[in-house]
C-alpha positions in Angstrom: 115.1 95.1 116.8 113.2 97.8 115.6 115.0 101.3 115.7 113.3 104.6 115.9 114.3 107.3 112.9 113.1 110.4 111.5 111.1 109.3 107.8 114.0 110.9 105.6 116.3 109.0 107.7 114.3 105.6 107.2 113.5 105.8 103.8 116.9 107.4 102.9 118.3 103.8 104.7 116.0 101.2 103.7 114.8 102.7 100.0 116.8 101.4 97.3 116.6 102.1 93.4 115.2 99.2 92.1 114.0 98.0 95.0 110.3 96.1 95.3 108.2 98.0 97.9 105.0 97.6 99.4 103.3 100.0 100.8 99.7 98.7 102.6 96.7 99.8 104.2 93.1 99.6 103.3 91.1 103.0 103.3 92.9 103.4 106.4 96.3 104.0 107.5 97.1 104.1 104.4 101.1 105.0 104.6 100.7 108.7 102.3 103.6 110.5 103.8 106.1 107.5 103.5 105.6 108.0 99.6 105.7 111.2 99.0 108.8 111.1 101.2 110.0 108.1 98.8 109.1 110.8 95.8 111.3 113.2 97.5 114.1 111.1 97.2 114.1 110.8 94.0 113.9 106.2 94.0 113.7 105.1 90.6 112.7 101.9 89.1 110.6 100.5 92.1 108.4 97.4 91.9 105.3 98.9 93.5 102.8 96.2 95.2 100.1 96.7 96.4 96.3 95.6 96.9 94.4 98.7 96.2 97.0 101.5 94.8 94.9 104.2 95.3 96.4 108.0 95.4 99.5 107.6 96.5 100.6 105.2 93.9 98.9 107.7 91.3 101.8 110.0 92.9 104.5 107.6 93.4 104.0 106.8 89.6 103.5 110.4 88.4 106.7 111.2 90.0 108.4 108.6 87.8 109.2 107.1 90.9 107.5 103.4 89.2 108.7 100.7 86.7 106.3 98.1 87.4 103.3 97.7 89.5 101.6 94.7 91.3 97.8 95.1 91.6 94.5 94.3 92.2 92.2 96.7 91.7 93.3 100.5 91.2 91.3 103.2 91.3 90.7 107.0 93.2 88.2 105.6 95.9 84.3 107.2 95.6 86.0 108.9 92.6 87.0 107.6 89.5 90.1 106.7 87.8 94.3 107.4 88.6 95.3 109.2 85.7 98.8 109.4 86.6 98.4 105.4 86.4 96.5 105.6 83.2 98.8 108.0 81.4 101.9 105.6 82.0 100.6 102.9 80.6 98.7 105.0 77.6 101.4 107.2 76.9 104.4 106.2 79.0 104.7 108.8 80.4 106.7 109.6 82.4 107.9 106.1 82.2 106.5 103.2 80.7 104.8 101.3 83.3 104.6 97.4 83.0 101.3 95.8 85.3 101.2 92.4 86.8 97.4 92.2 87.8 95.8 89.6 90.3 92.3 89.3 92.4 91.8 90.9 95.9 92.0 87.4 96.8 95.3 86.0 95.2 96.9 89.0 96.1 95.9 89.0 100.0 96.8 84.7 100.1 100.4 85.9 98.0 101.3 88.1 101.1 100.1 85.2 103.4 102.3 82.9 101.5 105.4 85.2 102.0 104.6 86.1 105.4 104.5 82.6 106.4 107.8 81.3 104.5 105.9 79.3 102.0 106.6 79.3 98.2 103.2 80.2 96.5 99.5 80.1 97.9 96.5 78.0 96.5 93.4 79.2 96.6 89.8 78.7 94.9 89.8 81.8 92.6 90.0 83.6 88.8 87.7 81.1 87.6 85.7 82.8 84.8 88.4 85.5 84.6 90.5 86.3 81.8 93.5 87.1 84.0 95.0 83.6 84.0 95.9 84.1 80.3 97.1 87.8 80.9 99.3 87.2 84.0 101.9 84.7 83.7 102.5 84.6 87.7 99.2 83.2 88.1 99.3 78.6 87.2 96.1 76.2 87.5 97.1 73.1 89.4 95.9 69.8 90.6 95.0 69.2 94.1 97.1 65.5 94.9 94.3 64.7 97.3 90.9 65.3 95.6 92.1 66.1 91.8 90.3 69.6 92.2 91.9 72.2 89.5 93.0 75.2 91.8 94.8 78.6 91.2 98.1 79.1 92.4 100.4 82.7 92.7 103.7 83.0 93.9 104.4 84.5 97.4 104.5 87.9 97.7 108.0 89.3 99.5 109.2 92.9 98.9 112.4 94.1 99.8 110.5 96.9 101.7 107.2 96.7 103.5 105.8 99.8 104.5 102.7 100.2 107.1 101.0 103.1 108.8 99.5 102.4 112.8 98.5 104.4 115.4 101.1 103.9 118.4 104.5 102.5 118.8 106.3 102.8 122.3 109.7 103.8 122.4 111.3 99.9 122.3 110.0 99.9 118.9 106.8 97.8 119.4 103.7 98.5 117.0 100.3 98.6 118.1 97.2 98.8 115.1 93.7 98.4 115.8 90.3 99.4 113.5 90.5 98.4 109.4 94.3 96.8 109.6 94.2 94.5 105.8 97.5 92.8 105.4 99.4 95.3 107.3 100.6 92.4 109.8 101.4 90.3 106.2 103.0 92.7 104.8 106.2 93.6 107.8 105.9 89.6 107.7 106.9 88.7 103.9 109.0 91.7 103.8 113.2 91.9 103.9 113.3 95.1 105.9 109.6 96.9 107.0 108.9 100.8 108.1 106.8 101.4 110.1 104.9 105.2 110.3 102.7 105.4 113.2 100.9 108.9 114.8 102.6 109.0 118.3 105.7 107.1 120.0 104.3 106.2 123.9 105.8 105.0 127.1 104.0 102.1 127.0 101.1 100.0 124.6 97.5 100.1 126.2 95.8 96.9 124.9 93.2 97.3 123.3 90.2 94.6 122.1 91.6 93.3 118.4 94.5 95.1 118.1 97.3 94.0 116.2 100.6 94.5 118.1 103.8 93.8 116.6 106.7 92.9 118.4 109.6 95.3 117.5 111.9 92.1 116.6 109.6 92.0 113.2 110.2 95.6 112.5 113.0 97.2 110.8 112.7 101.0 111.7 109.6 102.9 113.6 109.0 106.7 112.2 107.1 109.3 114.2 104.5 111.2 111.3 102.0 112.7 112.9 99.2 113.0 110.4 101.0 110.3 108.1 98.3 108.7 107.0 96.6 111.9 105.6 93.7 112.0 103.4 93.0 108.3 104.6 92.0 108.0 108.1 93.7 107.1 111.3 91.1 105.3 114.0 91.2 107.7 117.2 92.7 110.1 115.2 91.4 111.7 112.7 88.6 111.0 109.9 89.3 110.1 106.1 89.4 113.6 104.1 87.3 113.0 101.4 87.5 116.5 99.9 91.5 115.5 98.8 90.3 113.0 97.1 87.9 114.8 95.2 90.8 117.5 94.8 92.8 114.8 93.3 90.9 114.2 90.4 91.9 117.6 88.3 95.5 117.6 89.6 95.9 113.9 88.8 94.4 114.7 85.1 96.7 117.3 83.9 100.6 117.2 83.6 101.2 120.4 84.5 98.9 120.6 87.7 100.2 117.5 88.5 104.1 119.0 88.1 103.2 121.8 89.8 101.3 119.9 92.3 104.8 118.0 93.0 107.0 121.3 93.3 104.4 123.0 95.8 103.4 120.0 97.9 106.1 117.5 97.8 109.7 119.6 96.7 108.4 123.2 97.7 109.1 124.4 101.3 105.7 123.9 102.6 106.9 120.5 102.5 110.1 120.5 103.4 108.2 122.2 106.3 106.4 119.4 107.4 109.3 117.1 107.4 110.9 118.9 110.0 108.0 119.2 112.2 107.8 115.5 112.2 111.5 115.4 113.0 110.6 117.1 116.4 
């Protein structure tokens, strides 16, 4: 059953050094304050997944927070590149990064596979790609029925899975509705799941194609007003695009980029805005 904690308190519990974490959400509710809290605590050697590490994982792996990552595509969205991404694997720094790269598609059906219990996926896909010879947890099979050659990967399950939502109410049920991606997936395939959402209510108002989870699915439920921030949060707020743009000369420099960390994530602005969550 899904317990209600402040975000140190959460991350501090279910956060481990070396731990694989995935932390989801497509343009939108994408979980920022969850890794900048996961920076703040110092975690080392993570396994990062996810489908479109965007920002956050530009931080996460600036930070030095990053061993590996599991991708699809990467980028800063209407932007350019991550250059906290592209300096680790150029120039290690400030770790060398190792990448495990897959299709949008392989990587949504690996997080289907794990959220369902099932050893690896098949799908039609990577044909006319070169990333069947440059990532080894990607295999061609044979389907037994109709001979057809078919790509398999390997179910995705992290030891963390970390969301964004809107609402949860106070028995630890989730409620999700607008751009959702494999959120849902990603609690499902995971060990132990946080979930940040923007309010904690009395009670769940349905809503047409929400997705509710049931707080038996859920490890812990934060309260982070705003903790999806510069992504967008349906009934919210709207996506800041000017962060991202702001991002681009911090992320190219090491020494914006440090100082960037001290102001914004160790500084006591920050510290700052944890406590106000913790209210």
């Amino acid at each position: 059953m899904a317990r209600i904690l402040r975000l140190d308190e959460a991350v501090a519990e279910l956060v481990h050094d070396g731990d694989t974490v995935a932390l989801e959400g497509f343009t939108h509710l994408i979980p920022v304050a969850a890794g900048q809290e996961i920076i703040r605590q110092r975690r080392r050697d993570l396994t990062l997944i996810r489908m479109t590490p965007d920002i956050v994982y530009d931080q996460l792996i600036g930070a030095g927070c990053a061993r590996k990552l599991i991708f699809s595509w990467g980028g800063n969205p209407g932007v350019g590149s991550l250059h906290r991404f592209r300096d680790a694997i150029q120039n290690s720094w400030p770790v060398p990064l190792e990448i495990e790269e897959h299709s949008h598609a392989g990587m949504a059906n690996r997080y289907a596979a794990g959220a369902a219990g099932l050893p690896f996926a098949v799908l039609r896909g990577y044909a006319g790609t070169d990333l069947v010879a440059q990532t080894d947890t990607i295999k061609t099979i044979e389907c037994p029925f109709t001979g057809e050659r078919l790509a398999a990967v390997p179910a995705v399950n992290p030891d963390v899975g970390i969301i964004h939502a809107q609402q949860a109410d106070r028995a630890g049920n989730v409620q999700m509705w607008g751009i959702t991606g494999v959120q849902k997936e990603t609690v499902l395939a995971s060990a132990r799941s946080l979930v940040t959402v923007e309010e904690i209510v009395d009670e769940l108002t349905p809503r047409p194609g929400a997705v509710v989870l049931p707080n038996w699915v859920v490890t812990a439920v934060a309260e982070v007003p705003g903790g999806a921030h510069p992504s967008y949060a349906q009934g919210y707020y709207e996506r800041d695009n000017a962060y991202y743009q702001q991002w681009d000369p911090i992320g190219r420099d090491r020494e914006k980029f440090e100082n960037w960390l001290q102001t914004e994530v160790f500084g006591a602005g920050a510290q700052q805005d944890v406590e106000r969550s913790a209210r």
